[in-house]
N, C-alpha and C positions, 0 to 999 in steps of 0.2 A: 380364371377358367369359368366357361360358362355354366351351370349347376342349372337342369332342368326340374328340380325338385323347389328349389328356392325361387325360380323364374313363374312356377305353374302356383306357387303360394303366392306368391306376389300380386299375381294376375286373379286370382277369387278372392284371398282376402280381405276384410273391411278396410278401410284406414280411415281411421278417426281423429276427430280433433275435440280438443277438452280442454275447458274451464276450467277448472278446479278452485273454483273462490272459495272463502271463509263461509259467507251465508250461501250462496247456493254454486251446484256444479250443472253443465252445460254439456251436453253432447253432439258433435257433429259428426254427420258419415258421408263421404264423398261419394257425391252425386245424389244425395236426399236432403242435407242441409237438415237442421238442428232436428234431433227424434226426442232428443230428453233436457228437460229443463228441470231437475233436481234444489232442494234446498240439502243442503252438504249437515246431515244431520245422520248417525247409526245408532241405533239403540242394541245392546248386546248384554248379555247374560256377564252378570258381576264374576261368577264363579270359572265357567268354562272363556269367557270372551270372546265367544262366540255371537255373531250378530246376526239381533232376531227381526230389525227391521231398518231400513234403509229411504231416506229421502223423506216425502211425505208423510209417509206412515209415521218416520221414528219423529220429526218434528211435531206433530199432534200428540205425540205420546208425553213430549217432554210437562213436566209438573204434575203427569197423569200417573205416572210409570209406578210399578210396585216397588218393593225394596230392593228385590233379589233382580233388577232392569236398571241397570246403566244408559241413560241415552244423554251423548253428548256430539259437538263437531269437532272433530279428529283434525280440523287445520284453525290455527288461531293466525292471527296480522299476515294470510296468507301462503304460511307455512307450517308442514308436516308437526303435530304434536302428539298422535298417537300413531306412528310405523303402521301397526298392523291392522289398525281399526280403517286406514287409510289404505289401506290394500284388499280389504275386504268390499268397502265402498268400491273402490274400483274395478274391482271384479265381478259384482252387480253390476258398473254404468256398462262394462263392455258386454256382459252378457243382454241385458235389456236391449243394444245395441246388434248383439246378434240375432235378435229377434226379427228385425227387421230384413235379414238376408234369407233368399229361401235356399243358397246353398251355404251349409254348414262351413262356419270360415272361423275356426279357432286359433287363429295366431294375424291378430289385427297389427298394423302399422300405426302408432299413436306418435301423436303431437299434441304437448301438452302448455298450456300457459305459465310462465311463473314470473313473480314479480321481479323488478329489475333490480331492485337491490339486495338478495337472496345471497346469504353464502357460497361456499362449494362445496359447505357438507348438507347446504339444505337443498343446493340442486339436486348434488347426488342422492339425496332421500327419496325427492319425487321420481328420479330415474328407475330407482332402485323399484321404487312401489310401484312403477306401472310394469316393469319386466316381470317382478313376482306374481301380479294381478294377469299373466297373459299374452305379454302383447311380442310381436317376434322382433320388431322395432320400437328402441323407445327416442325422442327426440324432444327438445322442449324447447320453447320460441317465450323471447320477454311477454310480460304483458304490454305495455303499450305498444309496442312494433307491433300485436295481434291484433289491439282494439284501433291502430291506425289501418292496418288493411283491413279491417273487417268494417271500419266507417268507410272505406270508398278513400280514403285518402294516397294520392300517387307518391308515396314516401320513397320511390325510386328515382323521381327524378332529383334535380338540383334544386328546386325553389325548397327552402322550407317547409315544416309545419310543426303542428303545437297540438297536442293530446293530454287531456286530462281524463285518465280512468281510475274514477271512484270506487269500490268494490264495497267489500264489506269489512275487510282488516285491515287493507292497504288502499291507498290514494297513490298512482303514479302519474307523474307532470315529466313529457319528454316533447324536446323538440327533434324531429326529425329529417335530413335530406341525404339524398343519394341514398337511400337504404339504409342509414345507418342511424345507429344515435348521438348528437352531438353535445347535447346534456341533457341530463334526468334527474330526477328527484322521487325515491322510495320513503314513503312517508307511512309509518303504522299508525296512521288516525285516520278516518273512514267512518263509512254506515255505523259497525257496530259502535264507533263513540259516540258518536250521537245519538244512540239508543240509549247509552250506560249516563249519558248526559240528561236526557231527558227521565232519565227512574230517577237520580239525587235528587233534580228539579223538583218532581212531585212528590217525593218522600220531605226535601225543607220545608218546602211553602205550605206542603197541605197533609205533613204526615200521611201521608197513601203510598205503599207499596205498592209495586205493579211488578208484573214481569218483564223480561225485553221482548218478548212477542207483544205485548202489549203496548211498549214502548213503539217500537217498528210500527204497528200499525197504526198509533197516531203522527208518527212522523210522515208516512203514507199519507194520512189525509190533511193533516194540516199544517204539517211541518216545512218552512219555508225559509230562503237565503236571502229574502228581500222583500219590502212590503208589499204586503197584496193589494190589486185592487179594489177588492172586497176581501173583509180580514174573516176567518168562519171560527166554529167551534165545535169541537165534538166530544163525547161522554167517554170519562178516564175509567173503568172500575178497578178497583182492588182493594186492600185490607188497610182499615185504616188503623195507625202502630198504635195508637191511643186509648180508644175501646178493644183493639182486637177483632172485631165486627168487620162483615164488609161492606164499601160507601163508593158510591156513583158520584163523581167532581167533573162538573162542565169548565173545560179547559178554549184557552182561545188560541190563534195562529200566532198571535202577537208574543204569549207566552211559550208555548213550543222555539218560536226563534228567539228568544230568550235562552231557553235552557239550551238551544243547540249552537250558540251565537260562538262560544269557545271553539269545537271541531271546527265548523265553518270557517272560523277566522285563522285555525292555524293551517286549514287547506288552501286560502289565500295568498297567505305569508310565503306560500312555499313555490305555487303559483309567478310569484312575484319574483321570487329568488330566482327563479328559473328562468325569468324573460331575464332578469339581469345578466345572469351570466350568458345569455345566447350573442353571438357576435353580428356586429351592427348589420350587416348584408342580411341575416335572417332576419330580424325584427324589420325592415322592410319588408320582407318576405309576410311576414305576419300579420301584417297590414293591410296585407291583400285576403291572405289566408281566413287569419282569425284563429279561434282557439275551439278545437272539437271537445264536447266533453263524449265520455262515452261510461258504460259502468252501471249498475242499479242506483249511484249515489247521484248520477249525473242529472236523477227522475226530479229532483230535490227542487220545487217550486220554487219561481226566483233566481236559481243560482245563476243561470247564465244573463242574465237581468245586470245581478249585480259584479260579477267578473266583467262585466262591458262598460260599468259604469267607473270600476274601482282602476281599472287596469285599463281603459282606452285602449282596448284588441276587442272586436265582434266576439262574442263568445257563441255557440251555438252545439245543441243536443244532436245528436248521431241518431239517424232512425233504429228504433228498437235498442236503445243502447245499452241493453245487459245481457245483447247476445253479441258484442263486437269480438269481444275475445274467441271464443268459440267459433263464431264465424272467420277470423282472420287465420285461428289453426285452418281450419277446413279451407282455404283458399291456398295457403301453402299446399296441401292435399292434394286439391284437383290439379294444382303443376308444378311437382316435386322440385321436377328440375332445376326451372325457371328462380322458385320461392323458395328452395332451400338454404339461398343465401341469408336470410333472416333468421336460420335458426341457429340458436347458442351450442358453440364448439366443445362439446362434452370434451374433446380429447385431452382438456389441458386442466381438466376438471377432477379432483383426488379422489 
């Protein structure tokens, strides 16, 4: 029966499309394309858990914060580990998202990414958390089937293709045709291991503590999968466990892929496993194709270097490739109809 009340909500409301990674979350709103690009970080009140700052703000806050200031990220390898704190966050991205509308649209249509190898109690968590946070539809599409439409990839037709999306908790390797997935690989090692890989690194070798913002941001600059042309160096600070005191260590590229040589190599391994198991008409396929990476991890100097050289498939970076996710919700968005074949069948989901 036709309901002019749900047809005339349909027709104002937002519909959004969302990231929700470990290190940061992504917003898209159909017909403006990404508004918010968040690091997935809440800081909230120990006592009430109540959250006092969201994204940027609570990320700056972390090591800063008082006693009585909780700031942590509420999703670990990907998925939900604090319900509420992850509902709170969410109820920030859509209202920030409502900001952008000049007519008041409080009950958005969301599409949200989740990794491909997720339970059915951790899908239903995210479901669960964007209905509470708001939204009058909730829906939720793999990761990499997001970050393959959102690279430009025609994962509709027959030929093959190959997606590696790096994150920050999870690494997922899918190969794709006819819209569908033909094999995958959900991997929880990712950006932040190689953060947690490079703090041991420089706590054995050089007794110096660091944070993992600290970490992240030499992997940023000179953290790599492959040797450089030119190899650089940049200055590590933090406390060094010895004196107690704190000490500035000029660190090199060569050392950084060193201490991140582990994550790296078991993202490969898996990589690997994955062309294996694809059946021989795709790996021709592939041959043509190549291998997209897509993801914040994808940024990782080298990598695609060395996936070309390890694996004989073209490897190649996605533009802007830690908006693919977010951008491939938002492409489902602009035609429902058409794209809602990609998204995962809650109906059989507990």
């Amino acid at each position: 029966m036709f309901n002019p009340i749900s047809w005339l909500l349909s027709f104002f409301a937002l519909d959004i499309g969302i990231d929700l990674g470990t290190a940061n979350t992504l917003v898209y709103i159909r017909g403006k394309g990404i508004v918010v690009n968040e690091p997935s970080w809440v800081a909230v009140d120990k006592r009430t858990r109540q959250p006092l700052a969201v994204g940027s703000t609570a990320k700056r806050m972390a090591g800063r914060a008082p006693a009585n200031v909780l700031v942590i990220r509420p999703l670990r390898d990907g998925v939900i580990s604090e319900f509420d704190i992850t509902e709170a966050m969410l109820e920030h991205l859509i209202g920030k998202a409502h900001e952008q509308s000049i007519v008041p649209a409080p009950y958005p249509r969301v599409v949200i990414g989740v990794p491909a190898g997720v339970t059915e109690v951790e899908l239903r968590a995210v479901y669960d958390a964007a209905m509470a946070a708001g939204a009058r539809e909730a829906h939720l599409i793999e990761e990499p089937v997001a970050a393959a439409l959102g690279a430009g990839l025609p994962i509709g037709e027959i030929q093959g293709h190959m997606i590696v999306d790096i994150g920050g908790g999870t690494t997922e390797v899918a190969v794709l045709s006819v819209g569908r997935t033909v094999v995958s690989r959900s991997l929880r090692v990712a950006g932040d291991e190689m953060d947690e890989a490079i703090v041991q690194y420089l706590r054995n070798k050089y007794n110096l503590l660091i944070g993992e913002q600290m970490a992240e941001s030499i992997k940023m600059q000179i953290g790599s999968a492959h040797p450089l042309p030119e190899e650089k160096t940049a200055v590590v600070r933090g406390r060094n466990l010895v004196t107690g005191l704190p000490e500035a260590v000029e660190v090199s590229s060569i050392e950084i892929r060193e201490a991140i040589a582990g994550p790296v190599q078991t993202i490969m391994d898996t990589i690997r496993d994955t062309i294996d198991e694809a059946p021989a008409a795709i790996i021709a396929d592939l041959m043509e194709s190549g291998i997209t990476l897509a993801g914040g991890g994808a940024q990782l100097q080298g990598l695609a270097e060395r996936i070309t050289d390890e694996l004989n498939l073209r490897a190649w970076v996605a533009e802007d490739p830690q908006s693919c996710v977010a951008r491939g919700a938002g492409m489902v968005l602009e035609d429902f109809r058409t794209n809602s074949q990609f998204l995962v069948d809650m109906e059989n989901v507990v």
